[in-house]
C-alpha positions as CSV (number, residue, x, y, z in Angstrom):
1,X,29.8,-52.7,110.2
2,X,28.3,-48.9,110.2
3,X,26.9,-49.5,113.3
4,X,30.5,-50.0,114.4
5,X,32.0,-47.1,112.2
6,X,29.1,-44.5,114.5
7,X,30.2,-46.2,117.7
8,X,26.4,-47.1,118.1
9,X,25.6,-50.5,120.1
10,X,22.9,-52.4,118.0
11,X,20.5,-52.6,120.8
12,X,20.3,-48.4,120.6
13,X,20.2,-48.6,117.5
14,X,16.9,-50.6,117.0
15,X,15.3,-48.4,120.1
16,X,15.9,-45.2,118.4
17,X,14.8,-46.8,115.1
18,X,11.2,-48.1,117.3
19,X,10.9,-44.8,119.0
20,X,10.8,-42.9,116.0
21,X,7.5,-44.9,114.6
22,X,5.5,-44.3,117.5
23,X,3.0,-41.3,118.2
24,X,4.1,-37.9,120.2
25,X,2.7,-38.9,123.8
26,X,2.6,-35.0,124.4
27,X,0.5,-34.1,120.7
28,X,-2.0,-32.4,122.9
29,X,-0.4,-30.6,125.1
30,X,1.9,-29.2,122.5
31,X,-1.2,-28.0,120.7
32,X,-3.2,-26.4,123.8
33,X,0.5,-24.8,124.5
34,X,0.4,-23.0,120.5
35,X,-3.7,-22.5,121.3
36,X,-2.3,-20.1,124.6
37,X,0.5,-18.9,122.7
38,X,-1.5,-17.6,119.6
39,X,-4.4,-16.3,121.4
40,X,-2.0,-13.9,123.7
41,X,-0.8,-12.8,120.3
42,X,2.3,-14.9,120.4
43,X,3.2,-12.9,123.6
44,X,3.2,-15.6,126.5
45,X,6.0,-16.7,127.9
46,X,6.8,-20.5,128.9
47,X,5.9,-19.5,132.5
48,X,2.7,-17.5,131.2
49,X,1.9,-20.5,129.4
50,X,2.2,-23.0,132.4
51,X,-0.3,-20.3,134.5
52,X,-2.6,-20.3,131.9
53,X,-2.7,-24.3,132.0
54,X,-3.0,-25.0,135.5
55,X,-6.0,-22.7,135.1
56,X,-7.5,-24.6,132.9
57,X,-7.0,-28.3,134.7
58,X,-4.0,-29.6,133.5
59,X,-1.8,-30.9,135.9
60,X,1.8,-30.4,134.4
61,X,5.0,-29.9,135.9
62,X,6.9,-26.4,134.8
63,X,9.3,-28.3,133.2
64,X,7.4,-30.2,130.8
65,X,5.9,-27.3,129.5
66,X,9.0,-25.4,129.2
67,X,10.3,-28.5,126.6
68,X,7.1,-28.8,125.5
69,X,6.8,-24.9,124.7
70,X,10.1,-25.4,123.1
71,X,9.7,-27.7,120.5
72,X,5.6,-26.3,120.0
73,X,7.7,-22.7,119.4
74,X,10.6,-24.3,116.9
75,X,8.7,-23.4,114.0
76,X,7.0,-20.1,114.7
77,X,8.3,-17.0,113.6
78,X,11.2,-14.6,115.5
79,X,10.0,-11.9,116.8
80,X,10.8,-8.5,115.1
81,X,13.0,-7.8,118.6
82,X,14.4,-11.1,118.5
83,X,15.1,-10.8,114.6
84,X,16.9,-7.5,115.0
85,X,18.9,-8.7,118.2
86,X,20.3,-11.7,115.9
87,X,20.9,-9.2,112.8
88,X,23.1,-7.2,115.0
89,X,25.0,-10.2,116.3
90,X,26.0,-11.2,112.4
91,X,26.9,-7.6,111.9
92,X,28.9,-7.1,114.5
């Protein structure tokens, strides 16, 4: 009945519900990604970051690490630069 109500098939449904049980497959490449992040004093860019990877072995595409960087980066603080870009927008 609710699964009819979302518009949800019940087949997606239970695949969502499975996938959200199972471990990150990319854990350790979102923590090497905060490791480059933090040690260039949170100044590395997604591009910087993928540099900084190949150098050290890993074999990862550029857009892997720009998702990956992403969601490592969702709970790290804005910037002071970022923070007063966004203050301005609400002003003005």
């Amino acid at each position: 009945m609710l699964l009819r109500v979302v518009g949800l098939a019940r087949s997606t449904f239970f695949y969502h519900q499975a996938r959200l049980g199972r471990p990150d497959p990319r854990a350790g490449l979102k923590a090497v990604i905060t490791d480059v992040f933090t040690s260039n004093h949170a100044r590395y860019g997604h591009r910087d970051v993928h540099w900084e990877l190949v150098k050290a072995g890993w074999q990862v595409a550029k857009k892997t690490v720009l998702k990956a960087d992403a969601a490592a980066r969702a709970g790290l603080p804005v910037t002071p630069r970022e923070a007063m870009r966004l203050v301005s927008r609400e002003i003005g």
